[in-house]
C-alpha angles and dihedrals in degrees: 000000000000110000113230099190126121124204093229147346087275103070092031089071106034103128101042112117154166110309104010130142098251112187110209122199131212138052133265096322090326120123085336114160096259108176102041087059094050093052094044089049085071103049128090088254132136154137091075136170114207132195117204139126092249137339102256119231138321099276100017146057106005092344085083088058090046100051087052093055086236093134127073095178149011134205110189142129103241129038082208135174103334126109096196092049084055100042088048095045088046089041087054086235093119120051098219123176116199124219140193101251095237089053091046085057101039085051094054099038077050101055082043087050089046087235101140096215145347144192129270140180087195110109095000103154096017134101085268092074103047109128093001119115115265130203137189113225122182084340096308118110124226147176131255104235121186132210127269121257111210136173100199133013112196119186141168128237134192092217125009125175117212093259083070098257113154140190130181133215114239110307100353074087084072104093105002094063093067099032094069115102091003094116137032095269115043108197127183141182130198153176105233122027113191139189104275109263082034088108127075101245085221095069103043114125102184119018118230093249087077086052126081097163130036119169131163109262121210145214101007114201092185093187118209093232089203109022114199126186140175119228116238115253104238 
């Protein structure tokens, strides 16, 4: 069995440079790959093109990367709750291109299927589909959408063995599920690493072959980005 496992973040990430395609899992601040970004967000990288939903908040998740001008560009789904990310795409300092969030998804679980392109209502007449293919099926019009190109893919996972199975808790599930193996290094972090054949096969979400990478993440914050409560009723 080949052993996944890295010894730290450091070596997780060796390769990853200056102008590369990084996929980013998670959504909103949920299951987000905490502590990769904060330790990007420290390097002398930048240029890059990053895939994510969104780009988390002002001072976590990718909105590290972004105060820091590390990104040029970002290919997500919802602007969400971050000012800078805002200010940059207005200012025209940040290239952003916007997707439907199905199609987000379906781009990325295609690059990880190895199928080039696919079809798409979504975004059909609309400023999405400017320059992009179109095609009439059963008299309804789509888009050509191809798959994503990615250098690296890094997710985070609630349990991972060191074969590189993953599974994920609840909807931290969303993004990360179809990430893996979408790109040509496949890197993920997670809460607990256990011995391979340590996880019940039933319950794997991701098997390790997706996986090129695997290291123990720490410390994990894991902010609620909109908290709602109830009151108690006295």
């Amino acid at each position: 069995m080949i052993v996944k496992k890295v010894e730290n973040i450091q070596e997780a990430l060796q390769g990853l440079q200056s102008g590369m395609t990084v996929m980013f899992g998670g959504f909103g601040l949920c299951g987000i790959p905490e502590n990769s970004i904060a330790y990007l967000s420290k390097q002398n990288i930048n240029d890059l093109t990053c895939i994510s939903n969104n780009a988390g908040v002002d001072d976590f998740g990718l909105g590290l990367l972004l105060k820091q001008k590390q990104i040029k560009k970002m290919i997500s789904s919802y602007v969400g709750e971050n000012a800078e990310f805002e200010r940059q795409m207005l200012s025209g300092e940040l290239q952003v291109e916007l997707l439907p969030q199905g199609t987000l998804a379906e781009k990325c679980r295609a690059a990880q299927a190895g199928i080039p392109a696919f079809y798409t209502p979504a975004g059909y007449g609309t400023e999405v589909g400017i320059g992009k293919e179109s095609r009439a099926f059963n008299g309804k019009m789509y888009l050509m959408e191809e798959a994503f190109k990615a250098d690296f893919a890094i997710v985070k996972a609630w349990k991972g063995d060191e074969a590189g199975n993953l599974i994920f808790k609840a909807t931290a599930r969303n993004f990360n599920a179809c990430m893996c193996g979408a790109a040509k290094i496949t890197i993920a972090e997670v809460e607990e690493l256990l011995p391979a054949g340590s996880l019940n096969p039933n319950e794997i979400h991701i098997p390790g072959i997706f996986v090129q990478r695997i290291f123990q993440g720490k410390d994990y914050e894991k902010r609620i980005e909109q908290r709602t409560v109830i009151k108690k009723a006295l």
